[in-house]
N, C-alpha and C positions, 0 to 999 in steps of 0.2 A: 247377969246370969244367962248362961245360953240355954235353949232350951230342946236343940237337935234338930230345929227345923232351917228349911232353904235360908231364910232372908239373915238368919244368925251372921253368917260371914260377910257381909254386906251390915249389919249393923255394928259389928264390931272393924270393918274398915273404917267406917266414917268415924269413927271415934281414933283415928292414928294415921289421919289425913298427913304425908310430910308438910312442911310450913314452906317458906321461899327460900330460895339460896342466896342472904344477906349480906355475904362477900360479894358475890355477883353485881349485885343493887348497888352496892357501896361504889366497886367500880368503875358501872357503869357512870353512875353521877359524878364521878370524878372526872371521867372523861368530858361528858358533856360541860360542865364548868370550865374545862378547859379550850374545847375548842368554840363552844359558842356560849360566851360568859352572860353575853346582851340578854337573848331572846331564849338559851337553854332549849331550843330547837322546839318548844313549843309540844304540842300534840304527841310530834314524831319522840319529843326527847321522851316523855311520860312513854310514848308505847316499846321503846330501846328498854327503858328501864323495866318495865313490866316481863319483857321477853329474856332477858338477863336472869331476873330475879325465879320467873318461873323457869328457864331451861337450865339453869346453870353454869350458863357458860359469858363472858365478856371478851368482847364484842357477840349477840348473840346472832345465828344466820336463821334463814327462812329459802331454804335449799330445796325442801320435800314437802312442800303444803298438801293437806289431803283433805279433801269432801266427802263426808259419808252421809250419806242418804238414806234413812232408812224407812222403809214402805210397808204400812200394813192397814188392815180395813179394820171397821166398827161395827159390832151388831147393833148399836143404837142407832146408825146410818139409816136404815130403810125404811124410820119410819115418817119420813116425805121432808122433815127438815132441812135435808141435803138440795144445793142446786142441783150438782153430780150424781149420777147412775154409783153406786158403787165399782161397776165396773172400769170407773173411770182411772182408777189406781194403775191397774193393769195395763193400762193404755200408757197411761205416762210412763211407767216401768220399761215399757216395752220401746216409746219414743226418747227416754234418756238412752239408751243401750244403740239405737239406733244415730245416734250424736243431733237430735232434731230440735232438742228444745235451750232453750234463751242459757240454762246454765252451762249447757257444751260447752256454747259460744266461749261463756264469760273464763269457764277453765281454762278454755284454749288461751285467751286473751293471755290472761294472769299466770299461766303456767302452775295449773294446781289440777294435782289427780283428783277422780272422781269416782265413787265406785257408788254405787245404789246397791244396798242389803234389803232384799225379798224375805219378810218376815212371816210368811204364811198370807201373803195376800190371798190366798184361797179360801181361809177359814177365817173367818173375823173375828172376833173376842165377843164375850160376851155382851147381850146387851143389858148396859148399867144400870137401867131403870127398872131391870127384873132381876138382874144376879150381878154377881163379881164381871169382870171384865176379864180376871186369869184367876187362876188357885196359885200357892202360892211357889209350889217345883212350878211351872210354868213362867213367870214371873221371873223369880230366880235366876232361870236355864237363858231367857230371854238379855235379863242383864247384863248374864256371863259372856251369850253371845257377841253383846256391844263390845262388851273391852275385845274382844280379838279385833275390832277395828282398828284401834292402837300399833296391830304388828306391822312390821314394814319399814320399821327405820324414821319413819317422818319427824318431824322436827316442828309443824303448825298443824293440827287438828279443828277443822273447820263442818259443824251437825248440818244436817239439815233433815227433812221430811218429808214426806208425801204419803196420803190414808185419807178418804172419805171419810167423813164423822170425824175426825181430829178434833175439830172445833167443838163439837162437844165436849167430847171427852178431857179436853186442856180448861175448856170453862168452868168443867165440875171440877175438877184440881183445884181451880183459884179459887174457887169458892170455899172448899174445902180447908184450901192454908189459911186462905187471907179473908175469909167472913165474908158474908154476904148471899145475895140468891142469883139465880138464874138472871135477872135482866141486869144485874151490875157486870155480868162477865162473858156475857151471847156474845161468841166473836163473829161480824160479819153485819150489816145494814142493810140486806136485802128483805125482801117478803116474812121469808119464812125465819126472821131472828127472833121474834115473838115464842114459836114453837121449839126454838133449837132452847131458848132461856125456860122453856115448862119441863124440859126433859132432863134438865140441868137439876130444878127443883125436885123431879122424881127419881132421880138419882140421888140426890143428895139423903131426900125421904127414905127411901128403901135402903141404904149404907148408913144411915142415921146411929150413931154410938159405935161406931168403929171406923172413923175418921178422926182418931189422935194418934196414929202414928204415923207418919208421914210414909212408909213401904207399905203400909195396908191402903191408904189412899191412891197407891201406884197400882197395887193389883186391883182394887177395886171400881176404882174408875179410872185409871188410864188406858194407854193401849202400846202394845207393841214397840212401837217406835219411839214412847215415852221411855220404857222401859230399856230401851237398848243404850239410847242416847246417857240416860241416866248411867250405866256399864262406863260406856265410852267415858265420860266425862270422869270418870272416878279411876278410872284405868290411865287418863290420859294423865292424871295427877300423879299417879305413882310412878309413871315412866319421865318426868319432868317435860310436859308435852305440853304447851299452853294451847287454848280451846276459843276458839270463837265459837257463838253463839246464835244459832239466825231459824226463827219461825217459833208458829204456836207451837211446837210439841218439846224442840228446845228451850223455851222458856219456863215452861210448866215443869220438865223434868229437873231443869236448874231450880227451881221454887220447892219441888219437893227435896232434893239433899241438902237447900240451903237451909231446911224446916228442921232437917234433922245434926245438920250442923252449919251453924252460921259462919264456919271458913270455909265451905266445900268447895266455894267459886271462884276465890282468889285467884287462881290461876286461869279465868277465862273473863274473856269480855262477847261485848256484843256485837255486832255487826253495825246493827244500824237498828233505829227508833223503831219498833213497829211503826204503820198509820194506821191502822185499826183502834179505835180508840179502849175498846178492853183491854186489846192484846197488849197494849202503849201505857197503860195503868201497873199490869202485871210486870211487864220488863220493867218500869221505870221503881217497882217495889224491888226488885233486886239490887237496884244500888250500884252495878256496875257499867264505869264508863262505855259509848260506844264509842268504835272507829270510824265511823262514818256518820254525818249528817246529812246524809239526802231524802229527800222526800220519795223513795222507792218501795215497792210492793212486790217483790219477789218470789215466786215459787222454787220448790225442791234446795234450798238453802245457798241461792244464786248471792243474793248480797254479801253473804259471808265470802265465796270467792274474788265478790267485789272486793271486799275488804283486802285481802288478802297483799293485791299493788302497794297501799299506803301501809303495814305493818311490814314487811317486805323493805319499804323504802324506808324506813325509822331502824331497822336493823342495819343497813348501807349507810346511814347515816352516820351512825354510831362507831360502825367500821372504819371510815373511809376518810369523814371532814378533818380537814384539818384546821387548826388555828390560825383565822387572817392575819398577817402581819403587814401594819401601812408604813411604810419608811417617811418621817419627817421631810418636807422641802429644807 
């Protein structure tokens, strides 16, 4: 039953998720049998058929990969838990745009656009340990914003993040879906994870009985970029746009639509392991394969563009090999 408010459309999407394009899948696995019957091309053949199954198409291509970054602060940030000044958002905001920081690079590398979405890093959300995070038109308006990331023709959809207090804000999520308090899910082993995990408990406290639905737990203890990323990811479904997955805010907003429907994700994988040992508990509850196994700690959603080469080369694969034939002596 709807009831005329924002998140209605957003709860009635996730209930009409499309599924995979199983002519596609079928295909592709045909192929692969065909040219590499030995080894079925391994990793690369699993990521062909994955990108088949979600785009639709066989042989599927990876032509227009794109990075969306999305940036926005926390009122829970200032109170001393953070290494980071909050202002620090803006700084990176401002050194992504200037091509300065490690993911430029790695775009450049791999040949995948980048854009960074400025979510009100001026106003931070509320802080969760005393109110909501958003109401829930704000919320809403935020998620609608992420799917426009979606436009543009791309063919790979690659999240990432960047926000002070994130880490908070993605611990009270896990806690929230997956049980537990504050020190099962404080992402980060500095000094101050002890205080990031009590603000985690005072959030949970203060949100206490309206933490079973998975979009109240978005407005109320997520942030921003949770929020948008969640859009994107649901948008990126509808347009047959397969999703990599990369950072705590990626994670946590994948955990919340999977809460509310356990196929939401099918059509996105991960990057690469967290090494954060919370963050690495949380993705490894999702269930979805990563493309990368390296031991990397990336900022603003760089591993996903890492990724990018090796799903890139599993579509060329698919395209391209052909069957060896050895002529008898």
């Amino acid at each position: 039953m709807t009831t005329g408010l924002p998140f209605d459309d957003y709860r009635s999407l996730l209930t009409k998720l499309p599924g995979p394009d199983e002519a596609a899948g079928a295909a592709a696995r045909r192929r692969i049998e065909r040219i590499a019957p030995a080894d079925r091309l391994g990793l690369l053949g699993a990521l062909a058929v994955w990108l088949a199954e979600w785009s639709g198409r066989t042989p599927p291509t990876v032509n227009r990969p794109q990075l969306a970054v999305f940036a926005g602060n926390h009122g829970v940030a200032p109170h001393g838990a953070m290494v980071q000044p909050v202002s620090t958002t803006a700084a990176i905001v401002e050194h992504c745009a200037a091509g300065g920081r490690p993911v430029n690079q790695i775009c450049v590398a791999s040949d995948v656009g980048f854009k960074v979405y400025d979510l009100a890093i001026d106003m931070p959300t509320g802080d969760i340990g005393a109110e909501a995070a958003m109401d829930e038109k704000g919320c809403a308006a935020t998620m609608a914003f992420g799917m426009e990331a979606t436009a543009g023709g791309m063919d790979l959809l690659c999240v990432g993040s960047v926000g002070v207090g994130g880490e908070i804000a993605a611990a009270a999520v896990f806690a929230a879906i997956c049980g537990g308090s504050g020190v099962d899910w404080a992402i980060g082993s500095d000094g101050a994870a002890t205080q990031r995990a009590a603000l985690v408990d005072q959030a949970l406290a203060t949100h206490r009985g309206h933490l079973s639905d998975p979009l109240e737990v978005l407005r109320r203890l997520g942030g921003r970029e949770m929020a948008a990323i969640a859009g994107a990811i649901l948008a990126a479904r509808a347009q047959k746009i397969p999703v990599l997955l990369d950072g705590d805010q990626a994670i946590a907003a994948a955990r919340l639509l999977q809460a509310a429907n356990p196929a939401a994700l099918d059509h996105c994988r991960l990057a690469t392991m967290p090494v954060d040992a919370a963050l690495a508990k949380a993705a490894r509850q999702l269930g979805l394969p990563t493309v990368l196994t390296l031991d990397v700690d990336l900022p603003e959603g760089a591993a996903a563009a890492l990724a990018v080469s090796t799903v890139r080369a599993a579509a060329l694969c698919l395209a391209n090999v052909q069957p060896l034939i050895i002529l008898e002596q």
